[in-house]
C-alpha positions, 0 to 999 in steps of 0.5 A: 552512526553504524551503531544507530542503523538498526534504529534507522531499518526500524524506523523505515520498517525493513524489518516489516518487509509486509507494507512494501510488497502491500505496495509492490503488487498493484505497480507490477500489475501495471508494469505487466499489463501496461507492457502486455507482459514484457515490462524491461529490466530497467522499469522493473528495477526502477519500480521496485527499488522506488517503492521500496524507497518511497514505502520507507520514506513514508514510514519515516514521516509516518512516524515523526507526524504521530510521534505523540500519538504511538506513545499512547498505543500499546504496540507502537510505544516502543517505536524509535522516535516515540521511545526517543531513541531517534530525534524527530529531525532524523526522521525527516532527514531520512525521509527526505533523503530517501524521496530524493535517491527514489526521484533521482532513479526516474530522471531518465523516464519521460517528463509524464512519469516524473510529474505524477511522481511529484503528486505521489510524493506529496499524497506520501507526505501528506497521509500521516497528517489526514488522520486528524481530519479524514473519516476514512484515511485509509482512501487517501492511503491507497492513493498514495499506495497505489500511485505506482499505478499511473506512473507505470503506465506513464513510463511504458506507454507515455500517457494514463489510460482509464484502466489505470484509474481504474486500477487506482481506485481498485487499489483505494478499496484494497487499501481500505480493506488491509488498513481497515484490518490493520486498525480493528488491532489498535481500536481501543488505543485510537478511541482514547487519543481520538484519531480518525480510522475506518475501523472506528467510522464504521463502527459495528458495520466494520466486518460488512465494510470490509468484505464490501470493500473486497467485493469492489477491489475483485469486481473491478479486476474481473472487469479488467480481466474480462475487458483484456481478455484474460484467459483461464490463468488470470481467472484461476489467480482471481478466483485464489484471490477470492479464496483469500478474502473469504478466508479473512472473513473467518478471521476478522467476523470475531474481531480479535486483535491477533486474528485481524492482524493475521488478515491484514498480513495475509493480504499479500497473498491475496495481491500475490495470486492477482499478479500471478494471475497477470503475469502467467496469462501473458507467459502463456499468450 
């Protein structure tokens, strides 16, 4: 048992910290704002500890729904369940597993919370499968990436405002834009195997698809920031993330494998600078 773990932290992508924290910055961005800033040592474990339970529970499913897919991808053929080093039931079996310790730490939220987080375990689970069928899989992805959202304000204030939905679909955007990213690196492999990207809906408009998508995702959260009244440390952290997003221009308008991946990486800095954005203008309120 103790000799499969590496196998097992593989297969939930410890070792890929990078999808986590792609996760974690829009739910501490709700944590924060649906809190004013003060969000209570109890939520934030919760939170934290939840997405990173849930990122890896997706993993785990992720894997086993294109276990005869990643065969056919040059940098996924080695994964665990592909190379057959992990049996397919392992994989649900630790999904599940991990779905439940991540329920267990919201059972003493208010019955709000725990709803919605049936309804994001089932975006969750469903994901890897919209692959087959959905143009743009990545939107639903940024559904199931940002549920957090709701559930954060659920727990703080006990009901979903409109900002909340608006921070979702911010996050739909932003998750379009990564994973779109993310998918430019494996486009010849998916046009072989015919499965449904972004990166191949778009087409030759991928690059323009993208920055509109970043144009919508920094649109919205200047909207939040002018609605709430952020101060100038807010708009210091959107203007770094906007930095960002220029940059990742430069590496994808050549559509190189290596540099759209370096993009799809950096785009934790660019969630980065908006949570410091947050969370430095309520320190400072």
């Amino acid at each position: 048992m103790f000799a499969r773990l590496p196998l097992y932290m593989r297969l939930v992508r410890l070792d890929k910290p990078i999808g986590s924290l792609l996760l974690l910055w829009p739910t501490l961005n709700a944590l924060w704002i649906a809190s004013a800033g003060r969000p209570s040592p109890m939520l934030l474990v919760i939170f934290i500890v939840g997405t990173l339970l849930m990122r890896s529970a997706g993993c785990a499913i992720n894997d086993y729904a294109d276990r005869d897919f990643d065969r056919h991808v040059k940098r996924t053929a080695g994964r665990p369940i592909t190379s057959g080093r992990i049996k397919a039931w392992e994989a649900v079996a630790l999904a599940a597993a991990l779905a439940l310790v991540a329920f267990l730490l919201i059972l003493s939220l208010n019955t709000l919370t725990k709803e919605l987080s049936v309804f994001a375990l089932f975006v969750a689970g469903t994901y890897p499968f919209t692959k087959r069928f959905f143009a743009i899989p990545q939107a639903y992805l940024g559904i199931a990436f940002g549920f957090g959202i709701p559930m954060a304000f659920a727990a703080v204030q006990n009901h979903v405002p409109m900002l909340a939905w608006a921070m979702l679909v911010a996050n739909v955007f932003w998750s379009v834009v990564y994973d779109t990213e993310y998918a430019m690196v494996d486009r010849d492999d998916d046009i072989k195997i015919g499965i449904r990207t972004s990166a191949l809906t778009f087409g030759r408009h991928d690059v323009l698809a993208v920055m509109l998508c970043y144009a919508a995702t920094l649109a919205i959260y200047a909207g939040i920031g002018a609605a709430l009244g952020f101060g100038w440390l807010y708009w210091l952290g959107w203007l770094a993330a906007a930095g960002c997003a220029a940059y990742h221009y430069v590496l994808i308008r050549g559509r190189d494998r290596m540099a759209c991946f370096a993009a799809f990486r950096h785009n934790n800095w660019l969630g980065g600078m908006l949570f410091a954005g947050i969370a430095l203008h309520y320190a400072a309120v």
